[in-house]
C-alpha positions as CSV (number, residue, x, y, z in Angstrom):
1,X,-61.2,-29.1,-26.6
2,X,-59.8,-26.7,-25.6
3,X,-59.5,-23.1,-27.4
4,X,-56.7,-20.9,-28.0
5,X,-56.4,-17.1,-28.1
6,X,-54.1,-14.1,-29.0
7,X,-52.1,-13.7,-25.7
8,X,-49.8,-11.0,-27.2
9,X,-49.9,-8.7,-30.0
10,X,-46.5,-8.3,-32.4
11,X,-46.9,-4.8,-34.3
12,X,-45.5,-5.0,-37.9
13,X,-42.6,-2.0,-38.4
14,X,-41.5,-0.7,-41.4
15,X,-37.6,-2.2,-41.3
16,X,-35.3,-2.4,-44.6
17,X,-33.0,-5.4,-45.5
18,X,-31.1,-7.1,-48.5
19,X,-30.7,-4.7,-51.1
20,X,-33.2,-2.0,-49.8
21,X,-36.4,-4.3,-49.9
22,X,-39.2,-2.5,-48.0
23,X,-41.0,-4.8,-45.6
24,X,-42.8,-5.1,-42.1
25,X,-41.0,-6.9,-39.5
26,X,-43.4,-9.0,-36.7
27,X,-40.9,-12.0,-35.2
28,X,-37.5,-10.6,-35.5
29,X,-37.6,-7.3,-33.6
30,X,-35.4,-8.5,-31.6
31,X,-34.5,-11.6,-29.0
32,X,-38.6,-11.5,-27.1
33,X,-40.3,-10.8,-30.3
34,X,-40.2,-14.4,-31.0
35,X,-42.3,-17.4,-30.6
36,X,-39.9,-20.7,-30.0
37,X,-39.1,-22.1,-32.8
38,X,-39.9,-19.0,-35.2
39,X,-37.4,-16.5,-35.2
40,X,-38.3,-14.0,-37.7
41,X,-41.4,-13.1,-40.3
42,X,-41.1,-10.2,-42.7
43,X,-43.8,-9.2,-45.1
44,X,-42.1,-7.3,-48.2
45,X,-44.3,-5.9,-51.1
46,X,-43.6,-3.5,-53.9
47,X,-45.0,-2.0,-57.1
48,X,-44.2,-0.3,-60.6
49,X,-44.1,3.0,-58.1
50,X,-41.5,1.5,-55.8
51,X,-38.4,2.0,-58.0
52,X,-35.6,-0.2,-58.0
53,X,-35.9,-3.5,-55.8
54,X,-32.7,-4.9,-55.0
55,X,-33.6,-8.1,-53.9
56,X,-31.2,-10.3,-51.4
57,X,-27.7,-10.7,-53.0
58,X,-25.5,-13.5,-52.0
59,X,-25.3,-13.7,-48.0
60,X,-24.6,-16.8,-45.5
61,X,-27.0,-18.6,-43.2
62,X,-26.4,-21.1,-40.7
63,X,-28.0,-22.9,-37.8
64,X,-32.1,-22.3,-39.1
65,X,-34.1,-22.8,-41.9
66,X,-35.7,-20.2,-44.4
67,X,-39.1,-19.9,-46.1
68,X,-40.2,-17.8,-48.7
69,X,-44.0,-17.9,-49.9
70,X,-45.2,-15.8,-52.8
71,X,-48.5,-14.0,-52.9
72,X,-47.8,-11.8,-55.9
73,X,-44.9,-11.9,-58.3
74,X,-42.4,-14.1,-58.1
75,X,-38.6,-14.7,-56.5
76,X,-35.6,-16.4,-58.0
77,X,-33.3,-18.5,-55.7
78,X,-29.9,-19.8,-56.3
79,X,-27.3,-21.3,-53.9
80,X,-23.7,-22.6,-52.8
81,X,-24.8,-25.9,-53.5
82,X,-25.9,-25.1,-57.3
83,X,-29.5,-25.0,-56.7
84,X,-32.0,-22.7,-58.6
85,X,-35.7,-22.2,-59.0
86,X,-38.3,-19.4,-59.4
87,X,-41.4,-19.6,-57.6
88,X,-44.2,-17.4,-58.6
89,X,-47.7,-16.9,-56.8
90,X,-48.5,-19.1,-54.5
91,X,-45.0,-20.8,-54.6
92,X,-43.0,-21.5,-51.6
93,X,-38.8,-22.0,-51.7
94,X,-37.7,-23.7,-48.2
95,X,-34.2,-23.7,-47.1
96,X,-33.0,-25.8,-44.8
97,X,-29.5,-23.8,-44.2
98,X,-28.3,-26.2,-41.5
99,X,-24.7,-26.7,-41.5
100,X,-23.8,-23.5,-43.7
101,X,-25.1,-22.3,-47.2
102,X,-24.7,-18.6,-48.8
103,X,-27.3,-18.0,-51.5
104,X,-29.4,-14.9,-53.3
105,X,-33.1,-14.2,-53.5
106,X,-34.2,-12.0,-56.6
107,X,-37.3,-10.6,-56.7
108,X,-39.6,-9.8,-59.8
109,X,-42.6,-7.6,-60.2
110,X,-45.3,-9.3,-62.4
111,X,-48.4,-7.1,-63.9
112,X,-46.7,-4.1,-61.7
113,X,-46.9,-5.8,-58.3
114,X,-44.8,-8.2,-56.0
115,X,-45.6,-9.5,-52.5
116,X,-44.8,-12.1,-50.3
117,X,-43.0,-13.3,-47.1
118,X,-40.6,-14.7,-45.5
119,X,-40.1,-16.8,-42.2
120,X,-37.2,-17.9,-40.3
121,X,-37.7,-21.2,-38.4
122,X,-34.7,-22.6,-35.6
123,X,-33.4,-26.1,-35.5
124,X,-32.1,-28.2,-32.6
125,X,-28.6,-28.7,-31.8
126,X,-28.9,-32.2,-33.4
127,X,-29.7,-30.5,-36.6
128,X,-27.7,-27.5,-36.8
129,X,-24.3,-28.8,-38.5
130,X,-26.6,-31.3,-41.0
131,X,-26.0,-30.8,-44.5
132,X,-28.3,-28.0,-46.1
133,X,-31.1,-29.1,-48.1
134,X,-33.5,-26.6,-50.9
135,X,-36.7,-27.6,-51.5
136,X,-38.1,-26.2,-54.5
137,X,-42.5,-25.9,-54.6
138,X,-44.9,-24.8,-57.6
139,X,-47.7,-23.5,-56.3
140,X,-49.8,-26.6,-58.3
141,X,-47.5,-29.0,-55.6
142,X,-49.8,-26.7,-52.6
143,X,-52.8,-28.3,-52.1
144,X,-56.1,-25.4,-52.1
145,X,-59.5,-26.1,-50.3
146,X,-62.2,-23.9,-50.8
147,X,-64.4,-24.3,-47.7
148,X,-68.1,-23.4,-46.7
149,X,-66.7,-19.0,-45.9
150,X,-63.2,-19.0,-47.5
151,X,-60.3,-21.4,-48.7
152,X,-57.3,-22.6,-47.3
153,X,-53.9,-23.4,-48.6
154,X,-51.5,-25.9,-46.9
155,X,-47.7,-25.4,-47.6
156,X,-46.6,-27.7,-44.5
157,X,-48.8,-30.0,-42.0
158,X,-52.0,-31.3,-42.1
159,X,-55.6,-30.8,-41.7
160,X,-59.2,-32.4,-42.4
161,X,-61.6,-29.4,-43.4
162,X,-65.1,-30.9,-44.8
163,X,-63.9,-34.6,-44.3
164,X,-61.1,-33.5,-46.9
165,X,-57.4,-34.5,-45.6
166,X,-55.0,-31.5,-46.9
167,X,-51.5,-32.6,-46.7
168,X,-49.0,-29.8,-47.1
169,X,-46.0,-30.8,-49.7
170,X,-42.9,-30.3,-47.5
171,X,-41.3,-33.2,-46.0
172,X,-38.4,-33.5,-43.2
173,X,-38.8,-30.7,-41.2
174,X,-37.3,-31.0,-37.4
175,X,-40.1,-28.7,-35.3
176,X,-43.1,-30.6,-37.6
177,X,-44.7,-27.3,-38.7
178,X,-47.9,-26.3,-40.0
179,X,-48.1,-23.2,-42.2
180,X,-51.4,-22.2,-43.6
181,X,-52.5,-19.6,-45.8
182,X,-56.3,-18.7,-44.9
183,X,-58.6,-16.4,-46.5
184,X,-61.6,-16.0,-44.7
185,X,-64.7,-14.0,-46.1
186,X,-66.6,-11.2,-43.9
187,X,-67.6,-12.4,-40.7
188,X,-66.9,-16.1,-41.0
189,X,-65.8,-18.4,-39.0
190,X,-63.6,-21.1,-39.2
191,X,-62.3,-23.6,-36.3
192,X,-59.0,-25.5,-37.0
193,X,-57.2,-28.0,-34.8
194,X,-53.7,-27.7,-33.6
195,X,-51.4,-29.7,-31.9
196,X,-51.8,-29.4,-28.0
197,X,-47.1,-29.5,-27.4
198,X,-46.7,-26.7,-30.4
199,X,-47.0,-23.0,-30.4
200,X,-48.8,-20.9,-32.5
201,X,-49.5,-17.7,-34.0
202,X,-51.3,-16.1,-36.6
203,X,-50.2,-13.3,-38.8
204,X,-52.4,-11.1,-40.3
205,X,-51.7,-9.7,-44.3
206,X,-55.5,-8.3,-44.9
207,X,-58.1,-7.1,-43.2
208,X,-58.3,-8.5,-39.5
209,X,-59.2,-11.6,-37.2
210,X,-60.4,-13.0,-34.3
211,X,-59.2,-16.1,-32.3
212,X,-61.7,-16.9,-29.6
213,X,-63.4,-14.6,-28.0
214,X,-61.0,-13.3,-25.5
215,X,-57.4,-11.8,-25.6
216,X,-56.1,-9.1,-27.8
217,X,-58.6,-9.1,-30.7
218,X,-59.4,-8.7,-33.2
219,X,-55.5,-8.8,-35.0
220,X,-55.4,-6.0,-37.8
221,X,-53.4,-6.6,-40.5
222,X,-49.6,-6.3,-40.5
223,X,-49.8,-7.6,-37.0
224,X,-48.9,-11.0,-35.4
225,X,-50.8,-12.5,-32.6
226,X,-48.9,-15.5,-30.8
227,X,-51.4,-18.0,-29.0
228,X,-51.9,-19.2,-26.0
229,X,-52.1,-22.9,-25.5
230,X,-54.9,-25.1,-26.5
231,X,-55.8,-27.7,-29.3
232,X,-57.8,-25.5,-31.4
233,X,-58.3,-22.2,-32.8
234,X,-61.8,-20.2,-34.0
235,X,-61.0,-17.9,-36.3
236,X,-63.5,-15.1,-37.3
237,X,-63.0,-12.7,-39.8
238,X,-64.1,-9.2,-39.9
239,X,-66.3,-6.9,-42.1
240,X,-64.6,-6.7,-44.5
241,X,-63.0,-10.3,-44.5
242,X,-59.5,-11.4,-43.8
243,X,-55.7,-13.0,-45.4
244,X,-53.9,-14.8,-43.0
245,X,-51.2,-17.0,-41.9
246,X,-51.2,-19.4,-39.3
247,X,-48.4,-21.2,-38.0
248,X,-47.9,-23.5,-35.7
249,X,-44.6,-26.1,-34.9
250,X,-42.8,-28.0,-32.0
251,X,-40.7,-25.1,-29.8
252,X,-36.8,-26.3,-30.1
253,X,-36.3,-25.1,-26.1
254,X,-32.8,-24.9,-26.6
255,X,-30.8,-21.5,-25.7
256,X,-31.0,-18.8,-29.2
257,X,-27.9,-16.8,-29.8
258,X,-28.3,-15.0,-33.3
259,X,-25.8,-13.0,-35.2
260,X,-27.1,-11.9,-38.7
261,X,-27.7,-14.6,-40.1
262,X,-26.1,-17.3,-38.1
263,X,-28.0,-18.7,-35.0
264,X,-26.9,-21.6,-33.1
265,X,-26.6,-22.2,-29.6
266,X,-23.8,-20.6,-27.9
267,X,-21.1,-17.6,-28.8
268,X,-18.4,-19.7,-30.0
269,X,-20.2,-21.8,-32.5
270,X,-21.6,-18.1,-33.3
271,X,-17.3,-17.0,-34.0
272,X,-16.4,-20.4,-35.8
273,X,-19.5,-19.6,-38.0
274,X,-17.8,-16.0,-39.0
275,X,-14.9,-18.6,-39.1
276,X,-15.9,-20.9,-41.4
277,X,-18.4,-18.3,-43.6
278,X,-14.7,-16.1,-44.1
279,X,-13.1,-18.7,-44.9
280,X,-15.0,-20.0,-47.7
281,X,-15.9,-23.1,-46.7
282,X,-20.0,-22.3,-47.3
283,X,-19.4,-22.0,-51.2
284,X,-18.6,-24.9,-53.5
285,X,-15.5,-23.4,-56.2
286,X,-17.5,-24.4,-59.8
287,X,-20.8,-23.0,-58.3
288,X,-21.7,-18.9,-58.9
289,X,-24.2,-17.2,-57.5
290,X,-24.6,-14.0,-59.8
């Protein structure tokens, strides 16, 4: 076997989007703060001290997919295609954009607090102009492990921890992912497999983490650490324990040419997107989204 690391550090900065939502940027910075096929990850939190939260009003995506996973609160989705759903904690709303779909994410403090994230994943050509697709996940559909130094969540992918097989609830994803939640208690360790062809990263929400015991670590938290490539990873938290995300998928390898919130493959499909977006044809007539 053969064991990754943290080859390169992604610092979290403060950035602001939607209707003023507060958040740290990692993946997104800008065109090389990205690991292939992730494109973006924000962390966005708030609290009865915050004021106002405007949440995401109705905007267009096309070409990728969304994912939005709650730790605290909750967030209410609707879309061009008439779908709606509220996750709270531990609930995940993946949005498979593909062809073209507008929608809003609303966000709701519950006992004073709100916090969650959300990641950007590409698609291949192939998959780009597909029909969009919302898939709408409880947090009792996530299956929860608690393990000999912490407990794992599995939103999408696979994994055997303690002989257990965890099989993460979404389905028909193009770049395969795996996206765990892991909390890990004070100087545990905790060694997971990963698939030898996919990149990797971690992002860490609480406290900080090791992988391996080279490269740039430990990763504080509000930090991302991209892997290098291997078949496994060690994880070891620090003193005072850690949250984390790890995610992993099959890199697309295809050319990335982002505008907003449109990201295909080349400038013109980037214009006819505009195009098309202007023109309506992302919104169904009977459906509204406010």
């Amino acid at each position: 076997m053969t064991e990754r690391i943290v080859e390169r550090l992604i610092h979290g900065e403060r950035a602001s989007d939607g209707d003023g939502v507060q958040l740290r940027r990692s993946l997104g910075q800008g065109p090389f703060a990205r690991l292939d096929p992730f494109l973006m990850l924000d962390e966005f939190q708030a609290d009865d001290r915050s004021g106002p939260i405007g949440g995401f009003p109705p905007h267009p995506h096309r070409g990728f997919e969304t994912v939005t996973y709650m730790l605290a609160g909750s967030m209410q989705h609707r879309d061009s295609l008439g779908n709606s759903g509220r996750i709270g904690r531990g609930g995940v709303q993946w949005m498979t954009a593909a062809g073209g779909i507008v929608h809003s994410e609303m966000p709701e403090l519950h006992d004073g607090y709100m916090r969650g994230f959300q990641l950007w994943i590409n698609l291949p050509a192939a998959d780009k102009m597909k029909a969009p697709r919302y898939q709408d996940i409880q947090a009792d559909r996530v299956p929860e492990y608690p393990f000999d130094g912490g407990r794992v969540r599995v939103i999408a992918g696979e994994v055997v921890l303690e002989g257990n097989t965890l099989v993460g609830p979404v389905s028909g994803v193009a770049t395969a992912p795996t996206y765990m939640d892991l909390v890990i208690e004070p100087g545990r360790e905790l060694t997971l497999p990963i698939e030898a062809d996919h990149n990797a990263m971690i992002y860490v929400y609480d406290g900080e983490v090791s992988a391996g015991d080279d490269g740039f670590s430990p990763v504080a938290a509000t930090n991302a650490g991209l892997l290098s490539r291997g078949d496994e990873v060690r994880l070891r938290a620090g003193d005072e324990g850690a949250g984390l995300l790890l995610l992993a998928a099959n890199p697309v390898k295809e050319s990335v040419v982002q505008h907003g919130p449109f990201v295909m493959n080349a400038r013109d499909e980037i214009e006819q997107a505009i195009r098309d977006y202007q023109e309506g044809r992302f919104e169904r007539e009977d459906v509204a989204l406010s």
